[in-house]
N, CA, C and O atoms as CSV, one atom per row, in Angstrom:
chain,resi,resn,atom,element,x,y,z
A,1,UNK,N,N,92.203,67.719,156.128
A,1,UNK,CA,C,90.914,68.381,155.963
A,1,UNK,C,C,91.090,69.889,156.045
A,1,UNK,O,O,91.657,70.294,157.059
A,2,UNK,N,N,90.678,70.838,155.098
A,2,UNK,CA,C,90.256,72.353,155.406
A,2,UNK,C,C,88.924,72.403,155.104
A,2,UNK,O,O,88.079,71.918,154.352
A,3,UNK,N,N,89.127,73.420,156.263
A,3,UNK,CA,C,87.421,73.820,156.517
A,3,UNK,C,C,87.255,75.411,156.352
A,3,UNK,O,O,87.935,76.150,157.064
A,4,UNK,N,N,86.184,76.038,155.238
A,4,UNK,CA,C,86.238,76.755,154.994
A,4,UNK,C,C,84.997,77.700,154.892
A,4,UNK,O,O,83.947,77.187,154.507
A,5,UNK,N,N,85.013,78.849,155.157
A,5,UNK,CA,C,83.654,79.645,156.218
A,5,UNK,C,C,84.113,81.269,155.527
A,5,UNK,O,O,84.969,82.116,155.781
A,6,UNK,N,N,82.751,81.068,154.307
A,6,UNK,CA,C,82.823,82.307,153.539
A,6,UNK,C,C,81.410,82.991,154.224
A,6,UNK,O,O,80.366,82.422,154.542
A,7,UNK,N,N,81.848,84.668,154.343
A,7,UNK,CA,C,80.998,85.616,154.277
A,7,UNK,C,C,81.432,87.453,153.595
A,7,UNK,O,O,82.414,87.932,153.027
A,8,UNK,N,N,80.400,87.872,153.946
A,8,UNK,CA,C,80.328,89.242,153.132
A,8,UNK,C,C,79.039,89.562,151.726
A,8,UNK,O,O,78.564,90.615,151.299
A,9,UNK,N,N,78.872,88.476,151.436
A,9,UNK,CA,C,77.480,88.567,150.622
A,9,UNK,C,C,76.507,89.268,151.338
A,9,UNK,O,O,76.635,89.921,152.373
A,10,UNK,N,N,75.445,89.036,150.607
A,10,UNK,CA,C,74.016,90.525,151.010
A,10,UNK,C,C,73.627,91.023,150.083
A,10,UNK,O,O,73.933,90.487,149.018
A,11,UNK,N,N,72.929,92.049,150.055
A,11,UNK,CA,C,71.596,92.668,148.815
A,11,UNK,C,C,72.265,94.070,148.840
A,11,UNK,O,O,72.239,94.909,149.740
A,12,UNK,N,N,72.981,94.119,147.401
A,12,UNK,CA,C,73.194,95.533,146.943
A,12,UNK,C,C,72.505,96.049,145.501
A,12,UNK,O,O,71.616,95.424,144.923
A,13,UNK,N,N,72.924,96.957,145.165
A,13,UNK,CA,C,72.482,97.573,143.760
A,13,UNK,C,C,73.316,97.746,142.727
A,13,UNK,O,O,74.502,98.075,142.723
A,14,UNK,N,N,72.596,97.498,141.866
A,14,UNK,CA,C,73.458,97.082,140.572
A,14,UNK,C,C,74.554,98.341,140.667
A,14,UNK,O,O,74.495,99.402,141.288
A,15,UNK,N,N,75.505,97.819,139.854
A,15,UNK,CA,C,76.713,98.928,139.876
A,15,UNK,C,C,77.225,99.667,141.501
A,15,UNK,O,O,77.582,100.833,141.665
A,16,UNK,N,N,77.143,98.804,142.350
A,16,UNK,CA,C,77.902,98.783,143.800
A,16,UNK,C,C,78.713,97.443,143.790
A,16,UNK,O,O,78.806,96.618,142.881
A,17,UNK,N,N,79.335,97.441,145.171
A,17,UNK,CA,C,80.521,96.047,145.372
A,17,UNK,C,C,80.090,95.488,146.878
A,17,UNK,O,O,79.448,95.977,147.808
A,18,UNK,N,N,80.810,94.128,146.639
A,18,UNK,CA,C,80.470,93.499,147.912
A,18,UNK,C,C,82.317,92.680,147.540
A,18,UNK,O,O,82.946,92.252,146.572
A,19,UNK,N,N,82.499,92.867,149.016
A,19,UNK,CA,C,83.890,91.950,148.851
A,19,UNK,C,C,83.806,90.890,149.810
A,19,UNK,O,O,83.890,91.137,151.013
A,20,UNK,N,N,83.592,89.325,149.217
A,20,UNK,CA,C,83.589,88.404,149.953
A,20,UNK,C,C,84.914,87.767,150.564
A,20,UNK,O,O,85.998,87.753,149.982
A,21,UNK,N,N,84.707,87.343,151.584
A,21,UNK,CA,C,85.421,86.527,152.345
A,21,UNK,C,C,85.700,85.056,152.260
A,21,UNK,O,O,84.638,84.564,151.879
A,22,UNK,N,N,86.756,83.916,152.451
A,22,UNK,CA,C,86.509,82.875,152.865
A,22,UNK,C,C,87.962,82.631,154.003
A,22,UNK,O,O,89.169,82.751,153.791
A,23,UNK,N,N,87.494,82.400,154.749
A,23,UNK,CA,C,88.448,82.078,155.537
A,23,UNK,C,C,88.900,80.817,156.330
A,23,UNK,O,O,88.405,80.622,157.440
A,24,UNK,N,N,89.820,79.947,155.814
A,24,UNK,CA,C,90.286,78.252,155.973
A,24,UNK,C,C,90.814,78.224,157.290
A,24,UNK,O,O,91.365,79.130,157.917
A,25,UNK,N,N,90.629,77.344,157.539
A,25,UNK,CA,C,91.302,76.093,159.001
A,25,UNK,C,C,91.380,74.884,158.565
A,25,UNK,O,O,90.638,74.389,157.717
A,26,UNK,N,N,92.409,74.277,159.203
A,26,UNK,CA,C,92.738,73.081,159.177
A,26,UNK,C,C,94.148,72.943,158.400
A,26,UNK,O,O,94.888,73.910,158.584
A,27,UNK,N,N,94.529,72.184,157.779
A,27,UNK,CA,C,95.865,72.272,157.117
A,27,UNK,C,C,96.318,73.496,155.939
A,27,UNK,O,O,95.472,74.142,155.321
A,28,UNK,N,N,97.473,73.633,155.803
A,28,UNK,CA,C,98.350,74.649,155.583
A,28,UNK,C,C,97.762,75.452,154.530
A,28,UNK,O,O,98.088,75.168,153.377
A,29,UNK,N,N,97.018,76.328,154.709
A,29,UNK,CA,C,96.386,76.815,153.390
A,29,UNK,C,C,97.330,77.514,152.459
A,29,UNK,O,O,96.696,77.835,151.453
A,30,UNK,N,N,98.581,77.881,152.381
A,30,UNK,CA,C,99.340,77.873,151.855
A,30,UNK,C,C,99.588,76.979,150.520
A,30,UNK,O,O,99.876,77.325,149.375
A,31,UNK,N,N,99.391,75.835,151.035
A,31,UNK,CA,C,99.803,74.528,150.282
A,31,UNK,C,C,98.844,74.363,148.979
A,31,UNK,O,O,99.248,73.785,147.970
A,32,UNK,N,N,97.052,75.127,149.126
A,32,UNK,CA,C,96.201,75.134,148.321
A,32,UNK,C,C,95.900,76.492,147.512
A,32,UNK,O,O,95.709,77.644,147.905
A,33,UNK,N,N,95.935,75.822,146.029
A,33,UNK,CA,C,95.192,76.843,145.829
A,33,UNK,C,C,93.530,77.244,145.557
A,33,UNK,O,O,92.974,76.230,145.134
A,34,UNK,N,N,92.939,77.950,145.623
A,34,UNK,CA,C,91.762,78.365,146.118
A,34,UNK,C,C,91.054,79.308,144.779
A,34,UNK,O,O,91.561,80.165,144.054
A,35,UNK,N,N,89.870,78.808,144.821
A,35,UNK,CA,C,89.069,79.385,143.365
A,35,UNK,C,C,87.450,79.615,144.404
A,35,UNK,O,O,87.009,79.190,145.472
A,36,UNK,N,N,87.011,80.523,143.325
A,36,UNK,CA,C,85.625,80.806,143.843
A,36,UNK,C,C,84.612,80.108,142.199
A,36,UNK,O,O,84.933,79.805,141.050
A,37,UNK,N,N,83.501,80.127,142.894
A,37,UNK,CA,C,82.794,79.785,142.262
A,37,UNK,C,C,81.127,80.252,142.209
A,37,UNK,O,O,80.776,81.052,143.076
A,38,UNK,N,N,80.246,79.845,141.362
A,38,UNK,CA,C,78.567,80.449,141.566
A,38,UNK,C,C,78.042,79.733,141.591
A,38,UNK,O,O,78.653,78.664,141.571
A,39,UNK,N,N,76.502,79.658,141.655
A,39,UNK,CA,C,75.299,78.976,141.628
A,39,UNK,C,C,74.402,79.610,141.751
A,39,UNK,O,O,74.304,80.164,142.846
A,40,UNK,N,N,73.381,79.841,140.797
A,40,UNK,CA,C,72.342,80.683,140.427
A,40,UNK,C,C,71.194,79.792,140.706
A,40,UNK,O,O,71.624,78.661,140.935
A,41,UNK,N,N,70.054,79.846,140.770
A,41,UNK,CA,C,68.812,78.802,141.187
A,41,UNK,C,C,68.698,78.281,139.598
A,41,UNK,O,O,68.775,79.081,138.666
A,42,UNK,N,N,68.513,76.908,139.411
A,42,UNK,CA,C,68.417,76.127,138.609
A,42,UNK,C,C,69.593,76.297,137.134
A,42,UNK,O,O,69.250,76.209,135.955
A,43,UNK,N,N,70.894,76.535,137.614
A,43,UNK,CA,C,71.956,76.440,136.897
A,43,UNK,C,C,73.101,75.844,137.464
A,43,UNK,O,O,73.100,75.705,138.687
A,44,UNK,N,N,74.301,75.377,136.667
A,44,UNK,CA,C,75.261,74.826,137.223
A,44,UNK,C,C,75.972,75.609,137.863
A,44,UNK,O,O,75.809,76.826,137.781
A,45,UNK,N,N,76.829,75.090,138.565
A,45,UNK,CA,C,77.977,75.649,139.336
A,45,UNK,C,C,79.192,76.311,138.282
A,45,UNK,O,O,80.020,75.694,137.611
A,46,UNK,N,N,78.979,77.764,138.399
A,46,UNK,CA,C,80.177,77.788,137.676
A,46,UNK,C,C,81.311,78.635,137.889
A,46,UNK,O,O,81.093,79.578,138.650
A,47,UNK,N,N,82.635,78.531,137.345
A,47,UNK,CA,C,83.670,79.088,137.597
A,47,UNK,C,C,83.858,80.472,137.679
A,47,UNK,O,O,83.833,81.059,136.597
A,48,UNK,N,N,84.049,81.181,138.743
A,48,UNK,CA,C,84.386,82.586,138.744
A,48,UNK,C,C,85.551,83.071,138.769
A,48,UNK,O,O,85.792,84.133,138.195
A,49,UNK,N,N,86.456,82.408,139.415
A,49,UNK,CA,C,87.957,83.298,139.936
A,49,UNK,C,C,89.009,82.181,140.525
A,49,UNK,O,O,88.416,81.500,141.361
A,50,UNK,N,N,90.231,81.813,140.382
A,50,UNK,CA,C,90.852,80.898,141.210
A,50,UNK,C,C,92.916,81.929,141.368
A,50,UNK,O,O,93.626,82.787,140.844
A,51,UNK,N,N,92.884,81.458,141.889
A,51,UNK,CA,C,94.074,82.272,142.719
A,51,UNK,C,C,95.115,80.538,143.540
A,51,UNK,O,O,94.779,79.615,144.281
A,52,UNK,N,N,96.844,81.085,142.580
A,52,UNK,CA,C,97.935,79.942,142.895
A,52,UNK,C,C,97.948,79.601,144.429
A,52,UNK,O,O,96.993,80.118,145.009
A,53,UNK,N,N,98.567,79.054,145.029
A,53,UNK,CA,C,99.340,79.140,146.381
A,53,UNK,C,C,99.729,80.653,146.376
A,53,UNK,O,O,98.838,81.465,146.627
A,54,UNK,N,N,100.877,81.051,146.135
A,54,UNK,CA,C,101.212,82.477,146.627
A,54,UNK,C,C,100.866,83.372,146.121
A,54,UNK,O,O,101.491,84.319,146.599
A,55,UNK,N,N,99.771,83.901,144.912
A,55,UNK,CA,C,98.962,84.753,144.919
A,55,UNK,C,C,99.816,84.976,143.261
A,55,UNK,O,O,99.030,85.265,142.358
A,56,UNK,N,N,100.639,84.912,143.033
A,56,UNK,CA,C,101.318,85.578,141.755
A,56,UNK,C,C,100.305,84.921,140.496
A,56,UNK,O,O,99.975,85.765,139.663
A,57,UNK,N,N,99.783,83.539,140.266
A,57,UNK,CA,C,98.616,83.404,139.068
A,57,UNK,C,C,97.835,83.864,139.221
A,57,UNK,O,O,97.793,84.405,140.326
A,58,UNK,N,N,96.539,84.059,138.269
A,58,UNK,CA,C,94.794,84.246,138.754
A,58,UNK,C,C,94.567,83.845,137.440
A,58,UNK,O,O,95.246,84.105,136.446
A,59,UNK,N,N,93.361,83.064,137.547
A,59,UNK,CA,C,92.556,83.309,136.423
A,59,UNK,C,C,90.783,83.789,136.899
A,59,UNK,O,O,90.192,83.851,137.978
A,60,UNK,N,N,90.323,84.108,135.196
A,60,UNK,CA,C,88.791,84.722,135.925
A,60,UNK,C,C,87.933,84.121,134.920
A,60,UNK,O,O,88.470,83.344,134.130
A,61,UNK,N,N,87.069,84.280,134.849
A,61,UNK,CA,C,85.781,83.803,134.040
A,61,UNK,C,C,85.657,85.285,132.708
A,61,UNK,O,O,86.172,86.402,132.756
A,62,UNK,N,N,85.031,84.843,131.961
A,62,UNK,CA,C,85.293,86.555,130.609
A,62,UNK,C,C,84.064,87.156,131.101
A,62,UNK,O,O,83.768,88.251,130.620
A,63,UNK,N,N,82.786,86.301,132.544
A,63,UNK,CA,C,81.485,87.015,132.505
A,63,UNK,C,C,82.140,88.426,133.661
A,63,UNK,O,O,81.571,89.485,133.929
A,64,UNK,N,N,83.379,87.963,134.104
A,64,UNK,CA,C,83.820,89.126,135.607
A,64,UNK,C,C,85.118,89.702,135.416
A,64,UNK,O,O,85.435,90.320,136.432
A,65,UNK,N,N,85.844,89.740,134.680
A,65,UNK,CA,C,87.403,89.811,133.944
A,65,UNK,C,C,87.027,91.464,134.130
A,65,UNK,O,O,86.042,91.858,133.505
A,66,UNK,N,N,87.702,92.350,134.886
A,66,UNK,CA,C,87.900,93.336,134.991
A,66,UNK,C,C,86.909,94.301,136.028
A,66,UNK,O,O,87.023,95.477,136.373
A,67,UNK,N,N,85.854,93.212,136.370
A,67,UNK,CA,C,85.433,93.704,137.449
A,67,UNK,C,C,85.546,93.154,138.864
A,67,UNK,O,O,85.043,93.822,139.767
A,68,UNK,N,N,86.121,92.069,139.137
A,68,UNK,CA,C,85.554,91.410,140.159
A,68,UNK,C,C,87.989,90.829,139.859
A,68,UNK,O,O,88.674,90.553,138.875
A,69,UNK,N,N,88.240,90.947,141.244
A,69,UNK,CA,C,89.579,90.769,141.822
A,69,UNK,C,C,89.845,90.030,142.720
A,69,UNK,O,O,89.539,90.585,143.776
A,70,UNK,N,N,90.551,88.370,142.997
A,70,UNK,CA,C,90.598,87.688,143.553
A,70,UNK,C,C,92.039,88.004,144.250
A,70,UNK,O,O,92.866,88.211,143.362
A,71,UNK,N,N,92.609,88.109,145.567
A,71,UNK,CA,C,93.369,87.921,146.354
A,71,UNK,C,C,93.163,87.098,147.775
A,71,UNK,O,O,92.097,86.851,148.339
A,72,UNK,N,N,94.650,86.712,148.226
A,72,UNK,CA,C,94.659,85.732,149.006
A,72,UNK,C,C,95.821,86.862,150.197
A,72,UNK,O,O,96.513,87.849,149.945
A,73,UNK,N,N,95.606,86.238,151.245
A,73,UNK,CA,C,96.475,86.744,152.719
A,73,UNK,C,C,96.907,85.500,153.192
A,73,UNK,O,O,96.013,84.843,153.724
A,74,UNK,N,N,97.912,85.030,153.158
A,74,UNK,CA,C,98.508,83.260,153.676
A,74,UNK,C,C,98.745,83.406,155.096
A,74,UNK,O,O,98.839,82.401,155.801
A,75,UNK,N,N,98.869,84.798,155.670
A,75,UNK,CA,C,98.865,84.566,156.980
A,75,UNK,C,C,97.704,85.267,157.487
A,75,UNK,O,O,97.703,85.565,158.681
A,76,UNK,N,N,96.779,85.554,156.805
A,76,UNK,CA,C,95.529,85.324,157.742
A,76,UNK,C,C,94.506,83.880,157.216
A,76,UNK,O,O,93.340,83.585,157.477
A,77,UNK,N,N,95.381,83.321,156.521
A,77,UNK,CA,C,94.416,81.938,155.922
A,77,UNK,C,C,93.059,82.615,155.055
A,77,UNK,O,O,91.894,82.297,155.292
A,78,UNK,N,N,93.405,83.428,154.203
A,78,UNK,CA,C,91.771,84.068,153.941
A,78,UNK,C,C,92.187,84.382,152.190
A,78,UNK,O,O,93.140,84.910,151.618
A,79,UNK,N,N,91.117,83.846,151.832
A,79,UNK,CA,C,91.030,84.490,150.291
A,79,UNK,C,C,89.952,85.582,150.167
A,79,UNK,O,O,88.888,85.600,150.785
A,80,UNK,N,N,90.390,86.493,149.269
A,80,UNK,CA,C,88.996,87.590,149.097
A,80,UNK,C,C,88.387,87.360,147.443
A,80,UNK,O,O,88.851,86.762,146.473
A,81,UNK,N,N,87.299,88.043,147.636
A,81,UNK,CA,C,86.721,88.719,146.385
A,81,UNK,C,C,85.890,89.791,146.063
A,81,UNK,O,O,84.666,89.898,146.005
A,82,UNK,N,N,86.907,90.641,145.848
A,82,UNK,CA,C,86.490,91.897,146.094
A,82,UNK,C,C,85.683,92.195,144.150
A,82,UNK,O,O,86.137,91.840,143.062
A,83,UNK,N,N,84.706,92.779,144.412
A,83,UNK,CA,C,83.333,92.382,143.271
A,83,UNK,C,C,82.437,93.739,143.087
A,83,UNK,O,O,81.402,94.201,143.568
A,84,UNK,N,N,83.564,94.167,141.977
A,84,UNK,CA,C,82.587,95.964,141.503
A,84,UNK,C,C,82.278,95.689,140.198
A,84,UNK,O,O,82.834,95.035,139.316
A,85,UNK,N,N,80.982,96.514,140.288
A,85,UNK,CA,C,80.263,96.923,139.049
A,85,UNK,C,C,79.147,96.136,138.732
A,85,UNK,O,O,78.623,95.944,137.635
A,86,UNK,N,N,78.771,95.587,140.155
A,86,UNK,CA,C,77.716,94.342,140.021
A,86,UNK,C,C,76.755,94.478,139.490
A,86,UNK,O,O,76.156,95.518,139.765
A,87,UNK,N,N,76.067,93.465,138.405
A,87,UNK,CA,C,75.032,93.049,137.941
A,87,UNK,C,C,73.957,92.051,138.279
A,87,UNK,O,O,74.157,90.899,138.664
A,88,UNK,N,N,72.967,92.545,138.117
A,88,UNK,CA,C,72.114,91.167,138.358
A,88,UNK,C,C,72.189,90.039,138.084
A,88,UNK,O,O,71.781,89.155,138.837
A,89,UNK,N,N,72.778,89.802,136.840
A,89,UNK,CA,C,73.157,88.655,136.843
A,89,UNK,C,C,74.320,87.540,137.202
A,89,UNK,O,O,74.483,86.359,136.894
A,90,UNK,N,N,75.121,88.585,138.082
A,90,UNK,CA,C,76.048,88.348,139.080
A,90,UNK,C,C,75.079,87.426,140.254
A,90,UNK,O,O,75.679,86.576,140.913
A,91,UNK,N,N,73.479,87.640,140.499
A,91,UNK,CA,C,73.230,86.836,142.009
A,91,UNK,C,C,73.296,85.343,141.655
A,91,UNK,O,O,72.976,84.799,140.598
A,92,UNK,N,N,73.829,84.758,142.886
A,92,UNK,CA,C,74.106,83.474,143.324
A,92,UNK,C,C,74.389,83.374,143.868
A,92,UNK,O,O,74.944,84.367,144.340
A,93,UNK,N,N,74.502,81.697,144.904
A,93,UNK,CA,C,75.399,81.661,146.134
A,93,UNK,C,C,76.909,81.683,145.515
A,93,UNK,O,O,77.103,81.232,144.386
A,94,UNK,N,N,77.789,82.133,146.165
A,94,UNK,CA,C,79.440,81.741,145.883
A,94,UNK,C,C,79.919,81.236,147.257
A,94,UNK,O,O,79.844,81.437,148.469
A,95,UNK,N,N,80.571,80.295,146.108
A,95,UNK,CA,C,81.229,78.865,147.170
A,95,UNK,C,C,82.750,79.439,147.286
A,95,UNK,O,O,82.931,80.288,146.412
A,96,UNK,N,N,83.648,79.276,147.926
A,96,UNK,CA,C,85.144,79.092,147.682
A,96,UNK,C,C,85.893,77.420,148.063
A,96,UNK,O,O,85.672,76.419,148.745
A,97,UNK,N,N,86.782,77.918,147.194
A,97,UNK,CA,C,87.040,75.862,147.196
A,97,UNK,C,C,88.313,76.273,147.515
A,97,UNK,O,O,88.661,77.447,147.646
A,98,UNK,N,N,89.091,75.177,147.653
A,98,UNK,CA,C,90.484,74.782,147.762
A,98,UNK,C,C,90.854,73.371,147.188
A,98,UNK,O,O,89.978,72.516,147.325
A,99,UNK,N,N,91.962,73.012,146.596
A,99,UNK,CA,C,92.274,72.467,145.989
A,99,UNK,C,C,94.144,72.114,146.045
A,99,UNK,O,O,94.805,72.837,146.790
A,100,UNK,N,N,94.857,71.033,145.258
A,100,UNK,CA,C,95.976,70.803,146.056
A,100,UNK,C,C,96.814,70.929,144.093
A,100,UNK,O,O,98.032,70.848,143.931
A,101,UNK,N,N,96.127,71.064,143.275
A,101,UNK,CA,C,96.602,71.435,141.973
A,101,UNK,C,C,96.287,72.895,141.524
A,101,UNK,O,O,95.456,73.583,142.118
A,102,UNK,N,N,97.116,73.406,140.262
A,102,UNK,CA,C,96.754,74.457,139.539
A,102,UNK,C,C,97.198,74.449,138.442
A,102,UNK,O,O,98.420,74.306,138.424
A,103,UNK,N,N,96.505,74.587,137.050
A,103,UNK,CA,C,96.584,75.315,136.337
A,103,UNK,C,C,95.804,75.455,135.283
A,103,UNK,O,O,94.895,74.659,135.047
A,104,UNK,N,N,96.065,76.455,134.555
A,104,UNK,CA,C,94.586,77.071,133.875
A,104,UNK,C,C,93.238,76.329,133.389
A,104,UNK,O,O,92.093,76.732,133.188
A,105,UNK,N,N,93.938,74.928,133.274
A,105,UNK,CA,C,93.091,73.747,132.526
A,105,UNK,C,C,92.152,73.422,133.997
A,105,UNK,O,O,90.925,73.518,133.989
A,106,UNK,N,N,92.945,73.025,135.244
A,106,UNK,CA,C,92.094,72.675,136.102
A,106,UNK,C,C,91.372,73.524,137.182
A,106,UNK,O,O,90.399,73.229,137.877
A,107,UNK,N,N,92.061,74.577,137.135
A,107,UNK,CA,C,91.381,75.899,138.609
A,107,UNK,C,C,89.982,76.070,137.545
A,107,UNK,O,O,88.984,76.418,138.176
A,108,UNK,N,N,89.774,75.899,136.184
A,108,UNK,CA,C,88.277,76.399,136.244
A,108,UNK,C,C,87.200,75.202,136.032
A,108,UNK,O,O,86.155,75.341,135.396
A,109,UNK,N,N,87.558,74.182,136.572
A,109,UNK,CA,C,86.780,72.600,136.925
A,109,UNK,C,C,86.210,72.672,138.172
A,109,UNK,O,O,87.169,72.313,138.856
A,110,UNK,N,N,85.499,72.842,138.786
A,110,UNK,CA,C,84.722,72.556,139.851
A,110,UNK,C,C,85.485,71.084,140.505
A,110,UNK,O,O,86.062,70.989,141.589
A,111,UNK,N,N,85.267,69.966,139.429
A,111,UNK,CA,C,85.642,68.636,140.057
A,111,UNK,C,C,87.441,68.950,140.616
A,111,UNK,O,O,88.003,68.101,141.307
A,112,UNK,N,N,88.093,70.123,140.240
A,112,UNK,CA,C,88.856,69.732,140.781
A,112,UNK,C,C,89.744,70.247,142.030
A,112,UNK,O,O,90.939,70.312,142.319
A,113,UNK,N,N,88.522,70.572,142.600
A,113,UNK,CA,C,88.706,71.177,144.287
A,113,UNK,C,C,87.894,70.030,145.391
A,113,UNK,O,O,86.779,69.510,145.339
A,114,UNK,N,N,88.937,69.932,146.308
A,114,UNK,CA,C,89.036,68.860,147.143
A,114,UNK,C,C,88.205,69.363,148.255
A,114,UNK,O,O,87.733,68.512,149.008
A,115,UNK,N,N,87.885,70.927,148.537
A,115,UNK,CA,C,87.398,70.993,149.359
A,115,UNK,C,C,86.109,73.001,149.559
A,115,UNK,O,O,86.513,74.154,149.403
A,116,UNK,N,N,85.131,72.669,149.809
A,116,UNK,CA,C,84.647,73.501,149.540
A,116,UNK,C,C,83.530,74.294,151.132
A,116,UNK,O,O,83.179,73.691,152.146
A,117,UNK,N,N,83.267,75.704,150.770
A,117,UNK,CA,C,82.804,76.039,151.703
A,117,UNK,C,C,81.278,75.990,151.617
A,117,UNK,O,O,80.789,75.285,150.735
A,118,UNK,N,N,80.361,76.766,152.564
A,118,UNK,CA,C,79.084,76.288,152.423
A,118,UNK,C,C,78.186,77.219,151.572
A,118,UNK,O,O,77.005,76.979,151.318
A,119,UNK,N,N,78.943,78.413,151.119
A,119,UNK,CA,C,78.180,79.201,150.256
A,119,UNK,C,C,77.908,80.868,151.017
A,119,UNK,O,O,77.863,80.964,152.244
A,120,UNK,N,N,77.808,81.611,150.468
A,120,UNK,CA,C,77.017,83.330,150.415
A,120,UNK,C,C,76.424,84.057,149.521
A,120,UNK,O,O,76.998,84.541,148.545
A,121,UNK,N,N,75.333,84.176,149.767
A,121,UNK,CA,C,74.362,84.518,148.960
A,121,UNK,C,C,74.376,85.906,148.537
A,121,UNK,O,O,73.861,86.742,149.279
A,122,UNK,N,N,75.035,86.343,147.157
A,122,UNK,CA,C,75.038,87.429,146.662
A,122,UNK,C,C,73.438,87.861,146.014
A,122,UNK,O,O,72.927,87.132,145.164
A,123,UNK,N,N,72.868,88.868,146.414
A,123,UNK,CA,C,71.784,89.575,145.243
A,123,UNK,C,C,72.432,90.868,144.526
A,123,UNK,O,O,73.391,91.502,144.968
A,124,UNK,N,N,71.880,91.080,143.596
A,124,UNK,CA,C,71.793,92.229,143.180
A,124,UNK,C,C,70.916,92.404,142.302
A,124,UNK,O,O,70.563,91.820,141.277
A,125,UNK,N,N,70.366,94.057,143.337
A,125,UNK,CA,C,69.197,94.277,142.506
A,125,UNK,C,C,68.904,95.118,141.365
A,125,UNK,O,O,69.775,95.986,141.436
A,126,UNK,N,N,68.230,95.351,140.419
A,126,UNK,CA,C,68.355,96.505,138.856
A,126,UNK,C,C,67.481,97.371,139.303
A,126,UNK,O,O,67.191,98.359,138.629
């Protein structure tokens, strides 16, 4: 089991940053790799950012590709997402997942993360 406890979300203004947090317990987070994800009120869950085991892959979504930078710290168990140039249509909760596969086909599947956190609620306002 990992258990995983994202924060750093909150109410900024368009074209500012918020760099979220998630930070795992429980087995070797090393071993997973870890993707973020959204949820907007009455839309699906969708793919934002996922990051290998040791940090050398990433992939991103084409709506955040050059604004928004996913890194991982294996010895503080913590993935980030550090998130400039925000838009409104950036608000949603973002989840971070973990997962025990990678690659490009599956880090941007939702179904295929084994384990997920409880969410942070990004706004941004215009």
């Amino acid at each position: 089991q990992v258990h995983l406890v994202e924060s750093g979300g909150g109410l900024v203004q368009a074209g500012g940053s918020l760099r979220l947090s998630c930070a795992a317990s429980g087995r070797t987070f090393s071993n997973y790799a870890m993707g973020w994800f959204r949820q907007a009120p009455g839309k699906e869950r969708d793919f934002v950012a996922a990051i290998s085991w040791g940090g050398g892959s990433k992939y991103y979504a084409d709506s955040v590709k050059g604004r928004f930078t996913i890194s991982r710290d294996n010895a503080k168990n913590t993935v980030y997402l550090q998130m400039n140039s925000l838009k409104p249509e950036d608000t949603a909760v973002y989840y971070c997942a973990a997962t025990g596969t990678y690659s490009r086909e599956t880090a941007v599947k939702a179904g295929s993360y084994d384990y997920w956190g409880q969410g942070t609620q990004v706004t941004v306002s215009s």
